[in-house]
C-alpha positions in Angstrom: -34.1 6.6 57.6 -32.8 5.5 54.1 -34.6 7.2 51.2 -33.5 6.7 47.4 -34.1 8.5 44.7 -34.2 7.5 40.7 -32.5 9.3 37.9 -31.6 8.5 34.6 -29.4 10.9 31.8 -31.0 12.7 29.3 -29.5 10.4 26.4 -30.4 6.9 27.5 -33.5 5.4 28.5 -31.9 3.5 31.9 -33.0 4.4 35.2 -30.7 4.0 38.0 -31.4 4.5 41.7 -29.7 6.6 44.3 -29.9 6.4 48.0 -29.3 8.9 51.2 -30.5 9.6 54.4 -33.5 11.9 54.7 -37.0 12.7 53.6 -35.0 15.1 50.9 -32.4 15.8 49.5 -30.8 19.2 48.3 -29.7 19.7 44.3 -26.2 20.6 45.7 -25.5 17.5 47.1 -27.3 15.1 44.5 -25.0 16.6 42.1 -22.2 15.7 43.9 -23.6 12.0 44.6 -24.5 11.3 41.0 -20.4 12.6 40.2 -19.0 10.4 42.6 -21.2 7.5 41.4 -20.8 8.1 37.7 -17.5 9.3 37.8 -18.0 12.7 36.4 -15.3 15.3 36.7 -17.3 17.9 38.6 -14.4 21.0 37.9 -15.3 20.3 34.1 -19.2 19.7 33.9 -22.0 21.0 35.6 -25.5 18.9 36.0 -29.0 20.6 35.4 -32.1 18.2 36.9 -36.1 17.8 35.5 -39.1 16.7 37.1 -39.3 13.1 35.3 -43.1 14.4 34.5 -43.6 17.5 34.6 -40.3 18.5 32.9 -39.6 21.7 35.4 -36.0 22.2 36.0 -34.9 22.3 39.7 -32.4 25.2 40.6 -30.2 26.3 43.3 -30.8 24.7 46.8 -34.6 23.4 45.7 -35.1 20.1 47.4 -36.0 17.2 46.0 -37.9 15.0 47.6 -37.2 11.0 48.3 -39.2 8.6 45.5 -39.1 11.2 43.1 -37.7 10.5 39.2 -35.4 13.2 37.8 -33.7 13.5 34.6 -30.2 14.6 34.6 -28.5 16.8 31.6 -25.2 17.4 31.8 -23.3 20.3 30.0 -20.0 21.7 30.2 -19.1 24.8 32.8 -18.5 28.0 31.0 -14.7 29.2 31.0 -14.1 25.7 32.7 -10.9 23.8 32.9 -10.0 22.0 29.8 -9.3 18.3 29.8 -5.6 18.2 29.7 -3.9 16.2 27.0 -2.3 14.0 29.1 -4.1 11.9 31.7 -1.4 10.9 33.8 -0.1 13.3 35.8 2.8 11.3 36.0 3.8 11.2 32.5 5.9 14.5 31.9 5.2 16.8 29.2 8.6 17.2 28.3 10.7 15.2 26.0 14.1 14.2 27.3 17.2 13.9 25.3 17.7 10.1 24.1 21.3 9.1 25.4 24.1 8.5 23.2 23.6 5.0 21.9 26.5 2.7 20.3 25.5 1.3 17.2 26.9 -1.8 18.4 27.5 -3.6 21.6 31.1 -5.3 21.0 32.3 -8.3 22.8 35.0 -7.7 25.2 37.4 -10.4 25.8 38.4 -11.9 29.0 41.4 -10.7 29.2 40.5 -7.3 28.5 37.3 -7.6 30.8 39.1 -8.5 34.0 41.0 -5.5 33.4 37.9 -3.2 33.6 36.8 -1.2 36.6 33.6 -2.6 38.7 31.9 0.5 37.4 33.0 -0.4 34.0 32.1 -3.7 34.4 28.5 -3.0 35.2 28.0 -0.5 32.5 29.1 -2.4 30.1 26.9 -5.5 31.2 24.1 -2.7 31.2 24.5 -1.9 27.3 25.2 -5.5 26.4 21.9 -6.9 27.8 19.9 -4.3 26.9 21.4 -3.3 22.9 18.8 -5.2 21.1 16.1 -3.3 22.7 17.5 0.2 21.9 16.0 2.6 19.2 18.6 2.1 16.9 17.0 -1.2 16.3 14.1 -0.4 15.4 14.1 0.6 12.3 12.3 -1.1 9.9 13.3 -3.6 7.6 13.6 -3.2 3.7 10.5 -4.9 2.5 11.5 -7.5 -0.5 9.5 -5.5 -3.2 12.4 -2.3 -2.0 15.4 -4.7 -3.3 17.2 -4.1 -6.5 16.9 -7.5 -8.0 14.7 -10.4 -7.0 15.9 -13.7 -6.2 16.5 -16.2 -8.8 14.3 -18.7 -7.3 11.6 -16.0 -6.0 8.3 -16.7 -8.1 6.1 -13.8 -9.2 2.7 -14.0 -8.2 1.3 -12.1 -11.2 2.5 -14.3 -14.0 4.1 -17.0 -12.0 7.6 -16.8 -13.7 10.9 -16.9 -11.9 13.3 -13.4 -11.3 11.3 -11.0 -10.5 9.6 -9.0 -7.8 5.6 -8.2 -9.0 6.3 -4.4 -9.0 8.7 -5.3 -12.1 6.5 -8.0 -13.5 6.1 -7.4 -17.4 2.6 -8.1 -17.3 2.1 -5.1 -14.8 0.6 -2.8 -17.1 -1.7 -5.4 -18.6 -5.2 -5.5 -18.2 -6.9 -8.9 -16.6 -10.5 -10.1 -17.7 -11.6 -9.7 -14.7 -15.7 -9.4 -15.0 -15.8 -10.6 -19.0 -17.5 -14.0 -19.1 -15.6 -16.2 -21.0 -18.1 -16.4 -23.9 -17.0 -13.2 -25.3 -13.4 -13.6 -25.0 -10.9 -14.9 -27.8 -7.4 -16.4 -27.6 -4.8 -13.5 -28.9 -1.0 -13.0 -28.9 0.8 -11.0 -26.5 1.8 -8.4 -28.4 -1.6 -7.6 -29.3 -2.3 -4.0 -27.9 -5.8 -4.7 -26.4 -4.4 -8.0 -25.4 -5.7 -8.9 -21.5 -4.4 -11.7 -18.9 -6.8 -14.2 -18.5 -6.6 -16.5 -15.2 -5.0 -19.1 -17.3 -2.2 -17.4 -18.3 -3.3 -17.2 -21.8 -3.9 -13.7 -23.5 -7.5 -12.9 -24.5 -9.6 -9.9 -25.7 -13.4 -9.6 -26.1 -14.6 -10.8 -29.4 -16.6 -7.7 -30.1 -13.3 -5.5 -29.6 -11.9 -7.7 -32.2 -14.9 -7.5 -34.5 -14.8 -3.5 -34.4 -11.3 -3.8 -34.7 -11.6 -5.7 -38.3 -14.2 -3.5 -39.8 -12.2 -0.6 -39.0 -9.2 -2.2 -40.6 -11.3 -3.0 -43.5 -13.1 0.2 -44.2 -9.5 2.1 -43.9 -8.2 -0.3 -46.7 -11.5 0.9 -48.6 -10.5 4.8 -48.1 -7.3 4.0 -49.7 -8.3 2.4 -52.8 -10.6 5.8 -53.1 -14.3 4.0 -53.4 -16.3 2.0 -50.5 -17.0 -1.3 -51.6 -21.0 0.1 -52.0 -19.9 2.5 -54.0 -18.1 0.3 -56.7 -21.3 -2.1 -56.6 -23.4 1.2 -57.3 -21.0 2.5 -60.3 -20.8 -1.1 -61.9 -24.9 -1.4 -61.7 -25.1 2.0 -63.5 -22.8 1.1 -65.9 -24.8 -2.1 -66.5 -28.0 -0.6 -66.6 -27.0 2.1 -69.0 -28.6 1.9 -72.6 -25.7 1.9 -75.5 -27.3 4.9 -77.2 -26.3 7.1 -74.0 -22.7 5.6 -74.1 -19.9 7.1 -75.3 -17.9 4.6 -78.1 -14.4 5.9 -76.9 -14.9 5.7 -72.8 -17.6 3.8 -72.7 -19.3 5.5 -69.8 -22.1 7.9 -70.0 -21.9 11.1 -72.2 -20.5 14.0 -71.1 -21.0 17.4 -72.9 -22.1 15.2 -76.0 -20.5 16.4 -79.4 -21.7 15.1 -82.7 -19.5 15.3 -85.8 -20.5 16.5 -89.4 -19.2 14.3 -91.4 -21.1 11.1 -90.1 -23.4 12.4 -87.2 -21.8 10.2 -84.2 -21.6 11.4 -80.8 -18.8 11.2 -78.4 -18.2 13.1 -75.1 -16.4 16.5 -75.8 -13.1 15.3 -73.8 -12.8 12.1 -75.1 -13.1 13.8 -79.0 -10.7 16.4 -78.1 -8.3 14.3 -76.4 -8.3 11.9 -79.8 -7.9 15.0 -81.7 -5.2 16.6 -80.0 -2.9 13.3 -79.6 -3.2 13.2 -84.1 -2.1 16.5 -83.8 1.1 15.8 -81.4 1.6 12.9 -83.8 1.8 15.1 -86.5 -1.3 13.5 -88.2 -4.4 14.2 -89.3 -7.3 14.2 -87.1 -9.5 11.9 -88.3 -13.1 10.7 -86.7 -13.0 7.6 -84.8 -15.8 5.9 -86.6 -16.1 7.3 -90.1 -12.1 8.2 -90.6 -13.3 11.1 -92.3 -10.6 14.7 -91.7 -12.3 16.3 -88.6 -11.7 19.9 -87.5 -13.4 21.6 -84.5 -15.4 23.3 -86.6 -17.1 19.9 -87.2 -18.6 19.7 -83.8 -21.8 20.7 -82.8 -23.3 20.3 -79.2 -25.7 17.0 -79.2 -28.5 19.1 -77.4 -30.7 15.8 -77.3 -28.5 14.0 -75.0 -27.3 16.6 -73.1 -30.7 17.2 -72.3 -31.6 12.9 -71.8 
């Protein structure tokens, strides 16, 4: 009487059925029926079966009854064989030595061939036919971008010019625009150093690199004539706002260390008064005040504590 059986493998979800002769059937020989129809090396894994429902395992020679679902694990035997590395039995392990090979097969002439032995004959057909199929052969070949120097008609893909392989293109090292809308980008020269290849072919470089670029230029030239351009607007407005009874009459800036003379009680800053007075004296000449004319010693000078206090 034919009975079946269903079973399906722990990690898929597909039942498959499994017939034999009986009202049972023992866990020995379902093992070996589910092998033979799943093609499961039996030396190298061992099944393990579970009530469908119940989840008890079944063990040794426990029979299982026909119509019953089971659910089949299967795990690798303990200090089993190991899969071998080559699964052809056929196919030796060992490398043999690769015959002597000529590195090429040279035509024989007529005269020379009908000379030649029958063995000779047939060995030397044997290497003729099959030389283009030998190892030697098979090495690859040098890949244009490997050559010295390009063809002159070869055309580089890069910048489209004539010569030159792309690995040697002059525009390797150049950045492309690649991402920057074209809104933001300017036309530039090619020796520009933040110059980038547009698609065109033309050089381009975002217009706020070329902005910052400017202003940085412009505040260096600044640094170099010593005062910020602010900072000459802010000197001449103090200048201008400046009341003429704080000004000195020989530098014409605001006193500094005021000094008023004796003789006619103007004030002048104390470097600009001894500077006058010591040029007279290198001229051998008098010192004389600059707005009265009158002699002038040092002794003259007194500290103007009203505007060095103002």
């Amino acid at each position: 009487m034919s009975s079946s059986i269903h079973y399906k493998f722990r990690t898929t979800n597909v039942s498959k059925t499994l017939a034999f002769d009986g009202q049972s059937i023992k866990v020995p020989e379902l093992k070996k029926a589910i092998c033979a129809a799943e093609n499961i090396k039996a030396e190298l894994f061992d099944l393990i079966f579970f009530n469908s429902f119940n989840k008890q395992p079944y063990s040794g020679d426990d029979e299982i009854p026909r119509n019953s679902s089971v659910t089949v694990q299967r795990v690798p035997i303990e200090n089993g064989a190991k899969i071998p590395k080559i699964s052809n039995p056929e196919i030796s392990a060992t490398t043999k030595a690769i015959p002597d090979v000529p590195d090429s097969a040279a035509h024989i002439k007529q005269e020379d061939f009908s000379k030649m032995t029958e063995e000779e004959r047939i060995k030397h057909i044997r290497v003729q036919s099959t030389f283009k199929y030998t190892t030697n052969n098979y090495n690859r070949k040098p890949m244009a971008n490997n050559m010295q120097q390009a063809p002159p008609d070869y055309l580089c893909n890069r910048c489209n010019q004539l010569g030159h392989f792309p690995k040697a293109c002059p525009l390797l090292n150049i950045r492309k625009t690649t991402g920057i809308p074209n809104e933001e980008l300017m036309e530039t020269t090619a020796d520009d150093p933040q110059a980038m290849l547009h698609p065109s072919g033309k050089f381009m470089i975002p217009i706020m690199h070329y902005k910052a670029r400017e202003q940085r230029k412009l505040m260096e030239e600044q640094k170099k004539k010593g005062l910020t351009s602010s900072q000459e607007q802010k000197n001449k407005a103090v200048k201008k706002e400046l009341p003429s009874e704080l000004k000195c009459p020989l530098c014409n800036d605001i006193f500094k260390e005021a000094l008023v003379t004796g003789c006619c009680g103007e004030s002048f800053c104390a470097d600009c008064i001894q500077q006058t007075m010591s040029d007279a004296i290198a001229a051998d000449l008098n010192s004389q005040c600059p707005n009265c004319k009158a002699p002038i010693g040092a002794s003259a000078l007194f500290p103007n504590n009203s505007l060095r206090e103002s």
